[in-house]
Structure formats: structure tokens, C-alpha cells
N, CA, C and O atoms as a CHARMM CRD file, in Angstrom:
* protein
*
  360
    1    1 UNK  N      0.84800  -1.18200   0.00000 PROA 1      0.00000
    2    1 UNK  CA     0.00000   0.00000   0.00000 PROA 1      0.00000
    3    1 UNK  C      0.88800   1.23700   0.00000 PROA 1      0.00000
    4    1 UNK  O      1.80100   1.35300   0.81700 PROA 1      0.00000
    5    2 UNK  N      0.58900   2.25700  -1.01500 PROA 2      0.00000
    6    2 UNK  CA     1.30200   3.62600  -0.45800 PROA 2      0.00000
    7    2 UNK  C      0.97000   4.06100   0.63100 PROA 2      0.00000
    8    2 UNK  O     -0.06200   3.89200   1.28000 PROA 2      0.00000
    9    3 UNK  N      2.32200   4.91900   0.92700 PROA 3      0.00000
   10    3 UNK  CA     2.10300   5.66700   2.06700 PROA 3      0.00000
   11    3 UNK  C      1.77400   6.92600   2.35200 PROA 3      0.00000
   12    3 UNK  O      2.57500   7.75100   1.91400 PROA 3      0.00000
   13    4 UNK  N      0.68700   7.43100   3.05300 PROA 4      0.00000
   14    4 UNK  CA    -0.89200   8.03200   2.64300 PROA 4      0.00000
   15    4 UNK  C      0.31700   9.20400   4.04400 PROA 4      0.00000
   16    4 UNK  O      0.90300   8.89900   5.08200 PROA 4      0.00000
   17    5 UNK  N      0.20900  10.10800   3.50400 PROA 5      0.00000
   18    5 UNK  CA     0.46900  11.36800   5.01700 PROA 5      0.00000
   19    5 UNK  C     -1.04300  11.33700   5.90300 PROA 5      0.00000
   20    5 UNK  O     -1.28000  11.03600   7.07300 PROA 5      0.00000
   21    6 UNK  N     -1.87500  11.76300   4.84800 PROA 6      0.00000
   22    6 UNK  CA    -3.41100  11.80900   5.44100 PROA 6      0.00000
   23    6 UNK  C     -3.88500  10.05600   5.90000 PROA 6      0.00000
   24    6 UNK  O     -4.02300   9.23900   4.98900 PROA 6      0.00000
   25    7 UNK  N     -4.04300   9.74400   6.98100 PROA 7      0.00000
   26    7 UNK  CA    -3.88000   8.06500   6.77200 PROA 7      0.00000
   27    7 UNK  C     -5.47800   7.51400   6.86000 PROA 7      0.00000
   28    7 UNK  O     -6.43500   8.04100   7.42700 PROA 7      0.00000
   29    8 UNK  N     -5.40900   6.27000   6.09500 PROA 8      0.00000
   30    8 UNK  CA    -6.86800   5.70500   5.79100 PROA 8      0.00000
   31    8 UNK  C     -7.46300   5.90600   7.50300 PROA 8      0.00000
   32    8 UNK  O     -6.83800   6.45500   8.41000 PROA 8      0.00000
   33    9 UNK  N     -8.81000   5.29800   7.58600 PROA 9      0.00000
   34    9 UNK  CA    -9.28200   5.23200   8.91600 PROA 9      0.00000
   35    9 UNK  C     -9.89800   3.66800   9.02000 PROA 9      0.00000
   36    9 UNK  O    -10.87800   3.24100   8.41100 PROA 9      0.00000
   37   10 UNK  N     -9.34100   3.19300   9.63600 PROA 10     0.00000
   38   10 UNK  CA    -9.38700   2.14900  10.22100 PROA 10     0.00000
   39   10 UNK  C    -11.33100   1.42300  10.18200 PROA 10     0.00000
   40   10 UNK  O    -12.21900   2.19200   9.81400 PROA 10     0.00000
   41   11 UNK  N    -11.59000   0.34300  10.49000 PROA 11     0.00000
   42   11 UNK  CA   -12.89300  -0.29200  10.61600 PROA 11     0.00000
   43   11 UNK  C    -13.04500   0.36200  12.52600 PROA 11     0.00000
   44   11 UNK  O    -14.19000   0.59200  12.91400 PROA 11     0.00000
   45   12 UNK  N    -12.24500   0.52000  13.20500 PROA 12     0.00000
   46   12 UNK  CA   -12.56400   0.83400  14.43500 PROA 12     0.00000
   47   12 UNK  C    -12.61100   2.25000  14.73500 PROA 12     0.00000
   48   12 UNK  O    -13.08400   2.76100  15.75000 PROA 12     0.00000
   49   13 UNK  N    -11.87700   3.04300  13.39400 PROA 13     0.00000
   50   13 UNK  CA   -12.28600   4.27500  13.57500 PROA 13     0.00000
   51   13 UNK  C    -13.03800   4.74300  13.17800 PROA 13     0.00000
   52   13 UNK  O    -13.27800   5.91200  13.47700 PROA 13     0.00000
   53   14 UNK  N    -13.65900   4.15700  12.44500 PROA 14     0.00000
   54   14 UNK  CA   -15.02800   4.55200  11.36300 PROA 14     0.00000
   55   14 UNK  C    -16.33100   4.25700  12.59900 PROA 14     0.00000
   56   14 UNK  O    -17.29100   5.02800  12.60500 PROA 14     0.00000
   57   15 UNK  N    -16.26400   3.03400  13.66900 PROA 15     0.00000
   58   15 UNK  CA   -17.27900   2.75300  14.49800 PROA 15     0.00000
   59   15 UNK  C    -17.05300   3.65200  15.77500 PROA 15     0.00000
   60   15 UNK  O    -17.98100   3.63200  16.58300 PROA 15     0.00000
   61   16 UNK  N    -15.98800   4.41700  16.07200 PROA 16     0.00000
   62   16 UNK  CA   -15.98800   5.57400  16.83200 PROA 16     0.00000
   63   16 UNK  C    -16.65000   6.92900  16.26800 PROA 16     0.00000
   64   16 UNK  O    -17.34000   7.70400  16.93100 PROA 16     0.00000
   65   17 UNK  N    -16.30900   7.05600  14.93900 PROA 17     0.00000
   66   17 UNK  CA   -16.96600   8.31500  14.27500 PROA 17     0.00000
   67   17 UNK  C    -18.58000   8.15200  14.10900 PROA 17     0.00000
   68   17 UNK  O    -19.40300   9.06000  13.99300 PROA 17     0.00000
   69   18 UNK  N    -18.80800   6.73900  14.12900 PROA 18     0.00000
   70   18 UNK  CA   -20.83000   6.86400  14.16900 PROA 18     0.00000
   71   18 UNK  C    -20.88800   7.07300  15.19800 PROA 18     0.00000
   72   18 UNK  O    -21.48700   8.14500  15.28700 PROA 18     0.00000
   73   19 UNK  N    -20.56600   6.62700  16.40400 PROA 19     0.00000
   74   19 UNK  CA   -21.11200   6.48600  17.84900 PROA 19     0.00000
   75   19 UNK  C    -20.98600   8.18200  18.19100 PROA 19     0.00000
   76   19 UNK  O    -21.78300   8.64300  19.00800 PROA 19     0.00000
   77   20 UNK  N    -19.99100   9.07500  17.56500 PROA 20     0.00000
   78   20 UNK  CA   -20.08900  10.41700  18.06000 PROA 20     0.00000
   79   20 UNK  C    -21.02800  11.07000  17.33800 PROA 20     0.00000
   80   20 UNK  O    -21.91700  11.79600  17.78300 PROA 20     0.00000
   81   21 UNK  N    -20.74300  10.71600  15.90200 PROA 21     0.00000
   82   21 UNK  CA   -22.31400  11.22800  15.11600 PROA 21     0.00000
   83   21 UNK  C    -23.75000  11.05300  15.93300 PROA 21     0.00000
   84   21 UNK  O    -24.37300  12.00000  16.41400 PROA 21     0.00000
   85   22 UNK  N    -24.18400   9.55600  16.00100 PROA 22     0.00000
   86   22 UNK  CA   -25.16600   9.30300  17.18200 PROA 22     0.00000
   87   22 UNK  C    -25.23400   9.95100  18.34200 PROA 22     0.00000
   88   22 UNK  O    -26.23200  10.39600  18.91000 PROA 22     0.00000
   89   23 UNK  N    -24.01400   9.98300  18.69200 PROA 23     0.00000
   90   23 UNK  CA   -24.33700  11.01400  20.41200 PROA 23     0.00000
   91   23 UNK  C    -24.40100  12.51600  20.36400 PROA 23     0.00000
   92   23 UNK  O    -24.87600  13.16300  21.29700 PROA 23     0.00000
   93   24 UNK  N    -23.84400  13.15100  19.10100 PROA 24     0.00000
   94   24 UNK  CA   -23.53100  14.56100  19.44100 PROA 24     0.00000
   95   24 UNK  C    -24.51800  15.32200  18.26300 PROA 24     0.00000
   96   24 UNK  O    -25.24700  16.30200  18.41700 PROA 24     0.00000
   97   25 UNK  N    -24.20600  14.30500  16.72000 PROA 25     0.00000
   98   25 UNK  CA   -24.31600  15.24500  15.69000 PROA 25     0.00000
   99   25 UNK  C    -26.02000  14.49700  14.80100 PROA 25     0.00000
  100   25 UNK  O    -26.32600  14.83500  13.65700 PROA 25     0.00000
  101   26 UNK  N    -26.81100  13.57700  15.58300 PROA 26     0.00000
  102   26 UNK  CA   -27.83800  13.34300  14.39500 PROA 26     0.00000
  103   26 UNK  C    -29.35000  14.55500  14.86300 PROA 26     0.00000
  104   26 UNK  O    -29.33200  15.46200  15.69500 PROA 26     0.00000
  105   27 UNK  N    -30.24000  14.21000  14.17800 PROA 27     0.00000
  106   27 UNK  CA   -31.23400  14.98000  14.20600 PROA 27     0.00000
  107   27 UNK  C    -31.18400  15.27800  15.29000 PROA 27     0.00000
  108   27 UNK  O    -30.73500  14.45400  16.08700 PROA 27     0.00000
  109   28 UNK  N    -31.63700  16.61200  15.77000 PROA 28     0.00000
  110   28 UNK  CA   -31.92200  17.46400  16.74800 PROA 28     0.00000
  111   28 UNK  C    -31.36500  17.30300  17.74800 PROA 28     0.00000
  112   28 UNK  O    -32.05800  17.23900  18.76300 PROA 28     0.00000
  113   29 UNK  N    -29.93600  17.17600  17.86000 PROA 29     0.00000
  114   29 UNK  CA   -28.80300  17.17300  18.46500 PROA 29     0.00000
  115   29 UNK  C    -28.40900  18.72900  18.26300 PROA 29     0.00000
  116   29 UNK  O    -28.53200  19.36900  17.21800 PROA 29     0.00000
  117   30 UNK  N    -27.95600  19.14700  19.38000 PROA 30     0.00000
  118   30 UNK  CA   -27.24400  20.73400  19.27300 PROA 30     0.00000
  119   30 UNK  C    -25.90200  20.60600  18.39800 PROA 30     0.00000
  120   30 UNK  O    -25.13200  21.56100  18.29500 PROA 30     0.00000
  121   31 UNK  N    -25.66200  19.33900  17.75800 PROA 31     0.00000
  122   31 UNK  CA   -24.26200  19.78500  16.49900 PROA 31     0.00000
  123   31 UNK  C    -25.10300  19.78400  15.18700 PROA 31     0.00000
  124   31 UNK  O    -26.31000  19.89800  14.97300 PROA 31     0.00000
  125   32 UNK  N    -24.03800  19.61800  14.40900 PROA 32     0.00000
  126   32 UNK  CA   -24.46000  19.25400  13.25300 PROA 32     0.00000
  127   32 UNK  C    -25.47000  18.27800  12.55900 PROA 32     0.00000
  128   32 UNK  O    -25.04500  17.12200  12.53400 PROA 32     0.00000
  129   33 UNK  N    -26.51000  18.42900  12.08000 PROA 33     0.00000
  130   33 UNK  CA   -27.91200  17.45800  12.04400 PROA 33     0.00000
  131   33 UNK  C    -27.03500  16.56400  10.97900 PROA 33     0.00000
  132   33 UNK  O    -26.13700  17.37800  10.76700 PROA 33     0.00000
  133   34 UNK  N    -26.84800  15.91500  10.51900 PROA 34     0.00000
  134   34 UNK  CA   -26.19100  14.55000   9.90900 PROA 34     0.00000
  135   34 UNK  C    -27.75000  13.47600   9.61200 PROA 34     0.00000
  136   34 UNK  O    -28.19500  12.96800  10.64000 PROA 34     0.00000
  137   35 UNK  N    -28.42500  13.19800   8.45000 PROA 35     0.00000
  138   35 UNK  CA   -28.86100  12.12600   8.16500 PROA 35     0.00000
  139   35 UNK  C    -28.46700  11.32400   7.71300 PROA 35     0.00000
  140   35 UNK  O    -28.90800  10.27000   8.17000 PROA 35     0.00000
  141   36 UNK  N    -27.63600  11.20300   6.79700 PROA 36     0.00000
  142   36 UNK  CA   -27.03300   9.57700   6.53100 PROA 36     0.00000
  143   36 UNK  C    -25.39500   9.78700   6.61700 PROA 36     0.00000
  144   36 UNK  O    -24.93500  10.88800   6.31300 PROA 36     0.00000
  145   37 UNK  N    -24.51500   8.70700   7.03800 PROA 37     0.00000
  146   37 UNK  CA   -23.29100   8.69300   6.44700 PROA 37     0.00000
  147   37 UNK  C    -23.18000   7.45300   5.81700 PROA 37     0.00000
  148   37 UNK  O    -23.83200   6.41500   5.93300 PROA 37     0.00000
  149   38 UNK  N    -21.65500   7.95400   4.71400 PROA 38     0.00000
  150   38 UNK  CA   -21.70300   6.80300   3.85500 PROA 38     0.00000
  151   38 UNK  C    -20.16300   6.94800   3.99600 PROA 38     0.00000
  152   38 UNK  O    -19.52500   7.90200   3.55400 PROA 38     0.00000
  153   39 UNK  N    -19.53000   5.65800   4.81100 PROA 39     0.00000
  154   39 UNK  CA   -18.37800   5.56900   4.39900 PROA 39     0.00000
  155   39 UNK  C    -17.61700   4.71900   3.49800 PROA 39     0.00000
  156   39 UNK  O    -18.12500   3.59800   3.48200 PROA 39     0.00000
  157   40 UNK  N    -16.65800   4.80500   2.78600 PROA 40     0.00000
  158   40 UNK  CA   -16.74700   4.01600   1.31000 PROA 40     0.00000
  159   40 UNK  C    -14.99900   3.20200   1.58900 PROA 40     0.00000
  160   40 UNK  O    -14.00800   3.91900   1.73200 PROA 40     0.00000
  161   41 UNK  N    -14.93200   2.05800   1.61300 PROA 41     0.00000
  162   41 UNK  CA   -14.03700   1.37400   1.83500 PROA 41     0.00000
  163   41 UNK  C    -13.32200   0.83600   0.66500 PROA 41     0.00000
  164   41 UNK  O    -13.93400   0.54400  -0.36200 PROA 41     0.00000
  165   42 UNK  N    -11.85100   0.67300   0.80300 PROA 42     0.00000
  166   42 UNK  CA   -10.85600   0.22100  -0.24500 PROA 42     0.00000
  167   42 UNK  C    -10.38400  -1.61400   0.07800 PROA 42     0.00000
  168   42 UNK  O     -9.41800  -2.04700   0.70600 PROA 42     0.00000
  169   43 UNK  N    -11.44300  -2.33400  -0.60000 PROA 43     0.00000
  170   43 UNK  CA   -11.43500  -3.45500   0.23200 PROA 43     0.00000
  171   43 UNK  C     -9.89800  -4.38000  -0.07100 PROA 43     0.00000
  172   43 UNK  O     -9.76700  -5.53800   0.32500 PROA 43     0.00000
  173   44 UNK  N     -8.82500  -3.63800  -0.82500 PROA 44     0.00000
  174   44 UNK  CA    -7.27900  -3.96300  -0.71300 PROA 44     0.00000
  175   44 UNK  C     -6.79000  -4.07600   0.31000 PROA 44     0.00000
  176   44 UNK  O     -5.86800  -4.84000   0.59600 PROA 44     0.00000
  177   45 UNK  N     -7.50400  -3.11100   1.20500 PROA 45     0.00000
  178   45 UNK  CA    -6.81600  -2.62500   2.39000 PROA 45     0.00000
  179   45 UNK  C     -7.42400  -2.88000   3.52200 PROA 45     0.00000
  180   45 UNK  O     -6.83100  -3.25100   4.53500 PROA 45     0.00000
  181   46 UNK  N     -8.47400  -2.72600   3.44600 PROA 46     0.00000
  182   46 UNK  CA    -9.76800  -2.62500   4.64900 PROA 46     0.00000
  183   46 UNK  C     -9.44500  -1.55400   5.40100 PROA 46     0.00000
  184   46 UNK  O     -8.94800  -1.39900   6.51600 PROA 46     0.00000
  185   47 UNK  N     -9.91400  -0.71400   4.37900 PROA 47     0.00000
  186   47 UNK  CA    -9.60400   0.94900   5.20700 PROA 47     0.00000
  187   47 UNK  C    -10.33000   2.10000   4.49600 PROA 47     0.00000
  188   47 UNK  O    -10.08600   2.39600   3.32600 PROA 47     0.00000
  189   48 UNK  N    -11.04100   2.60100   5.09500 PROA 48     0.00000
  190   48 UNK  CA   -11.77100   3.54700   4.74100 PROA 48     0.00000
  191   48 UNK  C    -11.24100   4.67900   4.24300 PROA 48     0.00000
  192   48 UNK  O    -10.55200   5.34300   5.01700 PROA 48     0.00000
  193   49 UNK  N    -11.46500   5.25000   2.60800 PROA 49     0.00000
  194   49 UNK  CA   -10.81600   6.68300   2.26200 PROA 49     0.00000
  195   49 UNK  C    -11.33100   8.01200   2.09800 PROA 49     0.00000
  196   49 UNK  O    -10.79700   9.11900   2.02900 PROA 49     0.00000
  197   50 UNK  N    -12.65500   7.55000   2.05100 PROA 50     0.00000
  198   50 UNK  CA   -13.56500   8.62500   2.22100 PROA 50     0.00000
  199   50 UNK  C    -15.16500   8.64700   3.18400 PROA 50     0.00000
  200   50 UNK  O    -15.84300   7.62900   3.31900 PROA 50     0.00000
  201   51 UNK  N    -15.51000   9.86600   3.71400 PROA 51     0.00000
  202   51 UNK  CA   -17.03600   9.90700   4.40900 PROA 51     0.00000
  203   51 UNK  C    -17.68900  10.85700   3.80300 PROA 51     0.00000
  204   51 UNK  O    -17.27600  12.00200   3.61900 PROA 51     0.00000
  205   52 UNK  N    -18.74900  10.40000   3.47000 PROA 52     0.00000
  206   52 UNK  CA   -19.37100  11.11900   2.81300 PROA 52     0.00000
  207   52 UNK  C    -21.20500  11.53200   4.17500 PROA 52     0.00000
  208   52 UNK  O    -22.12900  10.78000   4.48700 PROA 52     0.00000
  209   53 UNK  N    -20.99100  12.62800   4.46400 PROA 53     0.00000
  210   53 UNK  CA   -22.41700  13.65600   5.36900 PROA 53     0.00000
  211   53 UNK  C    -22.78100  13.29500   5.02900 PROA 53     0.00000
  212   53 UNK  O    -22.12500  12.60600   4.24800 PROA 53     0.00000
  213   54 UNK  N    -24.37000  13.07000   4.94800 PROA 54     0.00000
  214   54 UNK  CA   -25.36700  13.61300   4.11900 PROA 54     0.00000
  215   54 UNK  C    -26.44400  14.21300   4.97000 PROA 54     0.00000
  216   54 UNK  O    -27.17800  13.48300   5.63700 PROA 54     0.00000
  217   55 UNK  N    -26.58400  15.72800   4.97100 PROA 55     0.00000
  218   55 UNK  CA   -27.98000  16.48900   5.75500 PROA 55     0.00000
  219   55 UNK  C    -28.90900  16.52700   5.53300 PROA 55     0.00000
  220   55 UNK  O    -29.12500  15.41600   5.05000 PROA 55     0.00000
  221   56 UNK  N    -30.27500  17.36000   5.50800 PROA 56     0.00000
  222   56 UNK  CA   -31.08700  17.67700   5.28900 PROA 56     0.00000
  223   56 UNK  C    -31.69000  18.10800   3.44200 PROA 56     0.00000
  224   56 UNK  O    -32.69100  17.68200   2.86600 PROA 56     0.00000
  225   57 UNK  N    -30.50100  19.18600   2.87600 PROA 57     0.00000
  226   57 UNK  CA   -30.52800  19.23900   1.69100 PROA 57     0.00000
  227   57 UNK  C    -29.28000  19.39400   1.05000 PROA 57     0.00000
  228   57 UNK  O    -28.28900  19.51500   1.77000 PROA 57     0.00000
  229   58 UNK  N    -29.17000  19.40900  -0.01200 PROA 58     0.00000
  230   58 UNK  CA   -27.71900  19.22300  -0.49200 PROA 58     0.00000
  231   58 UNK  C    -27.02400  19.84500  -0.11600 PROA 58     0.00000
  232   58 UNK  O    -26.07900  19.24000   0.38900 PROA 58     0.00000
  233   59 UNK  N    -26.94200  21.27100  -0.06400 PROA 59     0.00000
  234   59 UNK  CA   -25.85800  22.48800   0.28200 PROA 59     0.00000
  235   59 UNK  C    -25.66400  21.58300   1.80700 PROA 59     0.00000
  236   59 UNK  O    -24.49700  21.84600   2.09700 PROA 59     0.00000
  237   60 UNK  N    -26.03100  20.96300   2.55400 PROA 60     0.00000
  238   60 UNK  CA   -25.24500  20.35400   4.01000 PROA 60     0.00000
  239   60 UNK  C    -24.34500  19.39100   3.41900 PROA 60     0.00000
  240   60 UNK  O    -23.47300  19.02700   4.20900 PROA 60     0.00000
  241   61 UNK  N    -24.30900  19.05700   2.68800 PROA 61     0.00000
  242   61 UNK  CA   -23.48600  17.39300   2.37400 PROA 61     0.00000
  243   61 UNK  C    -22.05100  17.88000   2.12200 PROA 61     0.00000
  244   61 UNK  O    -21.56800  18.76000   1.41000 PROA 61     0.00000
  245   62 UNK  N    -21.57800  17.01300   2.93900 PROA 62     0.00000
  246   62 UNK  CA   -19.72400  17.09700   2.96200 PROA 62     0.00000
  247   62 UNK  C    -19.21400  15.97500   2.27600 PROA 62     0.00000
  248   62 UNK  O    -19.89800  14.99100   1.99500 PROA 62     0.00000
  249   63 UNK  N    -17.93900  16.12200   1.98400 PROA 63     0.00000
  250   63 UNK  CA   -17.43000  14.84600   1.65300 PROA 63     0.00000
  251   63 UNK  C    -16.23500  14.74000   2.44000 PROA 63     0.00000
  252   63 UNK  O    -16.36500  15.82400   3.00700 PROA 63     0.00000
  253   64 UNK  N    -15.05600  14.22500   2.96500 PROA 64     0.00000
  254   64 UNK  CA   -13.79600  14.41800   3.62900 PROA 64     0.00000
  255   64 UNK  C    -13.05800  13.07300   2.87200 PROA 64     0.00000
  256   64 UNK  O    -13.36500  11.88200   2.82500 PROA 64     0.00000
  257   65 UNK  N    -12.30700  13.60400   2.49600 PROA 65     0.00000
  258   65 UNK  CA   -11.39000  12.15100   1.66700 PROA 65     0.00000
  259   65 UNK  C    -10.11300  12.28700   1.74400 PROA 65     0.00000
  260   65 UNK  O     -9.55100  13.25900   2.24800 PROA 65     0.00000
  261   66 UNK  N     -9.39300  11.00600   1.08900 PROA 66     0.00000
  262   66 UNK  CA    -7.37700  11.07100   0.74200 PROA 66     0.00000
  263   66 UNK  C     -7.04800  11.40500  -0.16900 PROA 66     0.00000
  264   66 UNK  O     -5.83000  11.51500  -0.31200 PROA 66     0.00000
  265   67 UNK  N     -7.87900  11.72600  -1.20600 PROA 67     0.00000
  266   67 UNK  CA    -7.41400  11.52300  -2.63700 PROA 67     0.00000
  267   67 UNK  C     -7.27100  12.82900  -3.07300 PROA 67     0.00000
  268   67 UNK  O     -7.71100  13.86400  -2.57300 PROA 67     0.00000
  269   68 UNK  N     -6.40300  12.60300  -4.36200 PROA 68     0.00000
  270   68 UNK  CA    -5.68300  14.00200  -4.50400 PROA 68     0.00000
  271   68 UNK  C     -5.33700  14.90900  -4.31400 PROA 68     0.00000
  272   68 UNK  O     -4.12100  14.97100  -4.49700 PROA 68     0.00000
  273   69 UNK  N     -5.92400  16.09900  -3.89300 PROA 69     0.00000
  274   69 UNK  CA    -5.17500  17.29700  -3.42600 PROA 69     0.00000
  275   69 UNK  C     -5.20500  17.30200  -2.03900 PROA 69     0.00000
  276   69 UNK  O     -4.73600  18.25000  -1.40900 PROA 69     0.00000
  277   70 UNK  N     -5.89700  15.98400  -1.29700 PROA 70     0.00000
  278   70 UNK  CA    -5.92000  15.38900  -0.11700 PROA 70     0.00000
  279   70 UNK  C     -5.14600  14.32600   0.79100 PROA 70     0.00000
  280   70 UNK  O     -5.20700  14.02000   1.98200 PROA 70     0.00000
  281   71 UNK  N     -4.15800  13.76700  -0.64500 PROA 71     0.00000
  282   71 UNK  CA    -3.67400  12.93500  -0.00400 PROA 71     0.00000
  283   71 UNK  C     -2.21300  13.06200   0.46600 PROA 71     0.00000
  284   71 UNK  O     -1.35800  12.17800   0.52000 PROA 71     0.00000
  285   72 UNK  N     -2.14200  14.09400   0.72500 PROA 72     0.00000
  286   72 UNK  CA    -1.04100  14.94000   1.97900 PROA 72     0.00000
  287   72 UNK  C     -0.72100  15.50400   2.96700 PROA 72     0.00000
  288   72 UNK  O      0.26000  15.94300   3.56700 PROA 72     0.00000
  289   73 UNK  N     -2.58100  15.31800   3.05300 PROA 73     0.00000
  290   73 UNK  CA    -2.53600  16.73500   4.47100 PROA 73     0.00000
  291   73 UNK  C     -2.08100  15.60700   5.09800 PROA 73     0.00000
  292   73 UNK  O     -1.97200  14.42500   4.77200 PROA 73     0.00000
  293   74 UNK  N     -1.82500  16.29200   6.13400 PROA 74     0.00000
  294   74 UNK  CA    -0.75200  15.97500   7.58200 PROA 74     0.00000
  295   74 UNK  C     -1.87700  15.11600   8.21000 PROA 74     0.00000
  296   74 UNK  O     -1.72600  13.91100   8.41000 PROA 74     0.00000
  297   75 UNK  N     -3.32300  15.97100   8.59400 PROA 75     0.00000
  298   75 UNK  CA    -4.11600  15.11100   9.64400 PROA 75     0.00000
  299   75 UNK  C     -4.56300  13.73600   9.13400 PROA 75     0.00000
  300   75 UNK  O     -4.49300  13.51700   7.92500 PROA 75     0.00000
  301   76 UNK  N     -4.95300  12.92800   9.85600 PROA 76     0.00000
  302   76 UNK  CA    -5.63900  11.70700   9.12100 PROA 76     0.00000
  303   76 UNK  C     -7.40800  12.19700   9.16500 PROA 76     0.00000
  304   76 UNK  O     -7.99300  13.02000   9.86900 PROA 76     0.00000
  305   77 UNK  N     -7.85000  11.34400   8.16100 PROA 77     0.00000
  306   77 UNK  CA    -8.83300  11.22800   7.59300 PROA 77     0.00000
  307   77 UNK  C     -9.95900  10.84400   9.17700 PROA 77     0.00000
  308   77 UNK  O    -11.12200  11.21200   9.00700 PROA 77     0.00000
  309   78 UNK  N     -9.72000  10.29800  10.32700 PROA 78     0.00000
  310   78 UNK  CA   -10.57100  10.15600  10.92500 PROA 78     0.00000
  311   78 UNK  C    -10.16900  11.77200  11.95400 PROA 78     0.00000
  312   78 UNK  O    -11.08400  12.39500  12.49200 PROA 78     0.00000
  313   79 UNK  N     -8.87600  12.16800  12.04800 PROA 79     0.00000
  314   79 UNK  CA    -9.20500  13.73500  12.58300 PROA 79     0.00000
  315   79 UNK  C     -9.49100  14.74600  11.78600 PROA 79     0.00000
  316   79 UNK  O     -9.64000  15.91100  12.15500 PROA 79     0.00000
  317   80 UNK  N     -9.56900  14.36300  10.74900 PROA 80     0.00000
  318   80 UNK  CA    -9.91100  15.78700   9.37500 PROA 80     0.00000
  319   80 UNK  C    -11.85400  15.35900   9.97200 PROA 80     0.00000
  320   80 UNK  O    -12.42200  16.39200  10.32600 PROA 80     0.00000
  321   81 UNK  N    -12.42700  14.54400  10.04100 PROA 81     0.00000
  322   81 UNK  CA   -13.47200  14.43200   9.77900 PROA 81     0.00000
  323   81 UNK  C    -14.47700  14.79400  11.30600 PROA 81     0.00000
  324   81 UNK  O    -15.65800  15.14000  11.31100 PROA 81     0.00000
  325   82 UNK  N    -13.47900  14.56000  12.64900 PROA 82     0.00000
  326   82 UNK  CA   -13.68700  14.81200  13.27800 PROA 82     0.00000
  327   82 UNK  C    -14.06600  16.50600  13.94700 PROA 82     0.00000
  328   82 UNK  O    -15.05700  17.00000  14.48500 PROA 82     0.00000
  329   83 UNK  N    -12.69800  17.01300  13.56900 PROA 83     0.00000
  330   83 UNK  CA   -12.75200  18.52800  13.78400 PROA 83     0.00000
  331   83 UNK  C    -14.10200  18.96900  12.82300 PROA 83     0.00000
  332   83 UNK  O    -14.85800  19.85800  13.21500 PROA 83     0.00000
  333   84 UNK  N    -14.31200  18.30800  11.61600 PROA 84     0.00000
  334   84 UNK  CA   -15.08400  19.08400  11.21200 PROA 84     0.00000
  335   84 UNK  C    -16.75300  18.98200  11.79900 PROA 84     0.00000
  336   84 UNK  O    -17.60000  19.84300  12.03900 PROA 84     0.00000
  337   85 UNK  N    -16.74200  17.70000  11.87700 PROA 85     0.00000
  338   85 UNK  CA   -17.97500  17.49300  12.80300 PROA 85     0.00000
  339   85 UNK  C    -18.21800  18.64000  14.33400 PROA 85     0.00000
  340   85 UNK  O    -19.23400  19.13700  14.81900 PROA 85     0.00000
  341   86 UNK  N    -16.61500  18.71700  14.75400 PROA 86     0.00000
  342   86 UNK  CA   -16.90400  19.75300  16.18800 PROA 86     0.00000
  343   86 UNK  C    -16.29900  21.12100  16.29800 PROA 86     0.00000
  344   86 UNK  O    -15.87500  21.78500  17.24500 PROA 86     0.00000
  345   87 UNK  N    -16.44200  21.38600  14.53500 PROA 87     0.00000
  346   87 UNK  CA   -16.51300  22.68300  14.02200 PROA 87     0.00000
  347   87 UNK  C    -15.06500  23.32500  14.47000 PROA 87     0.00000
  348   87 UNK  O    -14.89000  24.54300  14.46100 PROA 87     0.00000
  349   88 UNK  N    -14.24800  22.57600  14.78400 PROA 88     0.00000
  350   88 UNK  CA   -12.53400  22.79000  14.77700 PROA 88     0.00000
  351   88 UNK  C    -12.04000  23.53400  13.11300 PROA 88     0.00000
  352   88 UNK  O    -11.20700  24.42300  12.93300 PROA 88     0.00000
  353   89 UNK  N    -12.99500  22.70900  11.93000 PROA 89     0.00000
  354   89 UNK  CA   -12.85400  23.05000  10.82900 PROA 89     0.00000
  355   89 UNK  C    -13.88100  23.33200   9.95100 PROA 89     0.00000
  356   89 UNK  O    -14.64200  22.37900   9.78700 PROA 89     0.00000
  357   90 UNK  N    -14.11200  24.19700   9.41800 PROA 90     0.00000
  358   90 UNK  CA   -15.22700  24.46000   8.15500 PROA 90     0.00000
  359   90 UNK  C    -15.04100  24.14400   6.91300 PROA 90     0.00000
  360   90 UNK  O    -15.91500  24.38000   6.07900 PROA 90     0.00000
């Protein structure tokens, strides 16, 4: 596998990022309202490279990924996705 600066997120980090979605960020939660996530796995690896929001109407929907002009940042993919959930990042 290359070696990712931004690093995949794990099957155990992907089941930490629902459980905070569930506790902090779904409907009528004081964060971010979140109706579906879709996280999309690289089954080479068993590692998740992208999450994809999905809100209320389109203009809410995020995407957070590795790929291309992404696959350098410094943070990994389960703290890029995090901060943004607790508004660390916009």
C-alpha cells in the first residue's frame, strides 16, 4: 500500500466516528444534524478513504477524503473528519 500522510481510517475508527455522530451530531442534536453517512471502503486494504455527510438538503453534504489534493494533508482522515464534525474546521 502507499504511504498516505493523510492516513486511511481504520474499521474501528469509522465505528468511533458513528457512535459520536449518534451522540452529538444526528437529528436534533445541538451539532451538526447529519442524516445519513456513507463511508466508502478500499477493500485492498480494509480501510476507509472517504465519508461522505449527508444532511437535510444538499448544500449540508460534505465529503472528507485522501485523494488528490488530499492525499497529503498531515491530519488523518478520521481527525480531518472529526474537527469538522466539532466545528474545529469548516
Amino acid at each position: 500500500m502507499e504511504e498516505y500522510l493523510s492516513k486511511l481510517m481504520t474499521y474501528a475508527e469509522v465505528e468511533s466516528l458513528l457512535k459520536h455522530i449518534q451522540a452529538e451530531h444526528q437529528v436534533g442534536a445541538q451539532g451538526k444534524w447529519i442524516k445519513y453517512v456513507e463511508p466508502t471502503f478500499d477493500m485492498r486494504f480494509g480501510l476507509c478513504y472517504k465519508v461522505s455527510f449527508i444532511g437535510w438538503s444538499p448544500s449540508h453534504d460534505v465529503v472528507i477524503h485522501t485523494q488528490n489534493e488530499c492525499a497529503t494533508l498531515k491530519d488523518s482522515l478520521y481527525k480531518r473528519c472529526m474537527d469538522w464534525l466539532d466545528g474545529v474546521a469548516e
